[in-house]
N, C-alpha and C positions, 0 to 999 in steps of 0.2 A: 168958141173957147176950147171945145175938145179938141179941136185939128189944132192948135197953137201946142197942146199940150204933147201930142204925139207927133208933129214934127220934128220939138224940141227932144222928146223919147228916140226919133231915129235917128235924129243926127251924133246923138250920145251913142246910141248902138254904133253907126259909123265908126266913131273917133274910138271907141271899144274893139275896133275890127272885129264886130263879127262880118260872118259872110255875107255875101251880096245876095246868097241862095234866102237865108236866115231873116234879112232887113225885108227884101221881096215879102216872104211871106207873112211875115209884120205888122206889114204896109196892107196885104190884104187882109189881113184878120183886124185890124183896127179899122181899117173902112169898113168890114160888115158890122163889127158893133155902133159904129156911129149912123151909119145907116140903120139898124136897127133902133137905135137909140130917138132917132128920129120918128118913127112911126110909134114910139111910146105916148101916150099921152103925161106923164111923169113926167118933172123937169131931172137935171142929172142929179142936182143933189137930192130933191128926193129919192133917188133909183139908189142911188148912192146911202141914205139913211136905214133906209129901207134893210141892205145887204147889211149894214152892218146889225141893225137888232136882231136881223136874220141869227148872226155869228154867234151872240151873248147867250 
């Protein structure tokens, strides 16, 4: 479900022209969080509830 979401995130940056340098590094910083996201034992929305009562 994450990659569907940040696919759809890069191809908006695309059509936003940013840079190709800027999408690149993106592209790597969203694969290290999903990769990380993956050795959490946490599902995302809990990772995701979590940050938000963090915030309040």
């Amino acid at each position: 479900m994450l990659h569907r979401y940040c696919s759809q995130f890069l191809a908006y940056c695309q059509l936003a022209d940013f840079s190709a340098r800027s999408i690149q590094a993106l592209t790597i910083r969203l694969n290290e969080l999903a990769n990380f996201l993956k050795t959490q034992k946490l599902p995302v929305r809990d990772v995701r509830a979590e940050r938000a009562q963090a915030l309040k």
